[in-house]
N, C-alpha and C positions, 0 to 999 in steps of 0.2 A: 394812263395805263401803259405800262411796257409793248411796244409794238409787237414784240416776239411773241408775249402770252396772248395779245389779241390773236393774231396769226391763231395760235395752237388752240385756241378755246372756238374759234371758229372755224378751224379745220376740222377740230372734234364734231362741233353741231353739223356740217358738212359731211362726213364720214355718217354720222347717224343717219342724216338723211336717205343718204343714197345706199345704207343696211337696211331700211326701213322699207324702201321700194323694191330693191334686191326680192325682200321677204315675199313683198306682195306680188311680184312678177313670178317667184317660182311658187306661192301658195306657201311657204313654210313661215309658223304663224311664230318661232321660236325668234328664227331671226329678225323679223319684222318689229318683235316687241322689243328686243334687241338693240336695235337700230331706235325705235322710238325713245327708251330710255338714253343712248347715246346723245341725241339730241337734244333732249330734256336739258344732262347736264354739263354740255356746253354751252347752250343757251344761261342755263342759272349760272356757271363761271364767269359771264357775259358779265351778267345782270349786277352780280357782287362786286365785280371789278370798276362797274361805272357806278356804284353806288358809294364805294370808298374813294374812286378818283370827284366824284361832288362835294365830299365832307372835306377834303384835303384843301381845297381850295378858297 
């Protein structure tokens, strides 16, 4: 995998995280879910990217 898009698809899951605690420290449940979806799909960007770097080689 391209070291740039690791960076960005990890930045992503990272950014989600810390929308997702944001959410829960101020009580607003909008941004929380927000933030948990953000995660979600940088995690799964993750996931597809080490699955075609396995088949590649």
């Amino acid at each position: 995998m391209d070291v740039g898009k690791k960076m960005a698809h990890t930045a992503e899951a990272v950014r989600g995280s810390a929308k997702k605690a944001l959410g829960r420290v101020t009580g607003n449940r909008r941004t929380q879910a927000e933030g948990r979806g953000a995660k979600a799909k940088g995690n799964a960007k993750q996931s597809g990217s080490k699955i075609r770097d396995a088949f590649r080689h």
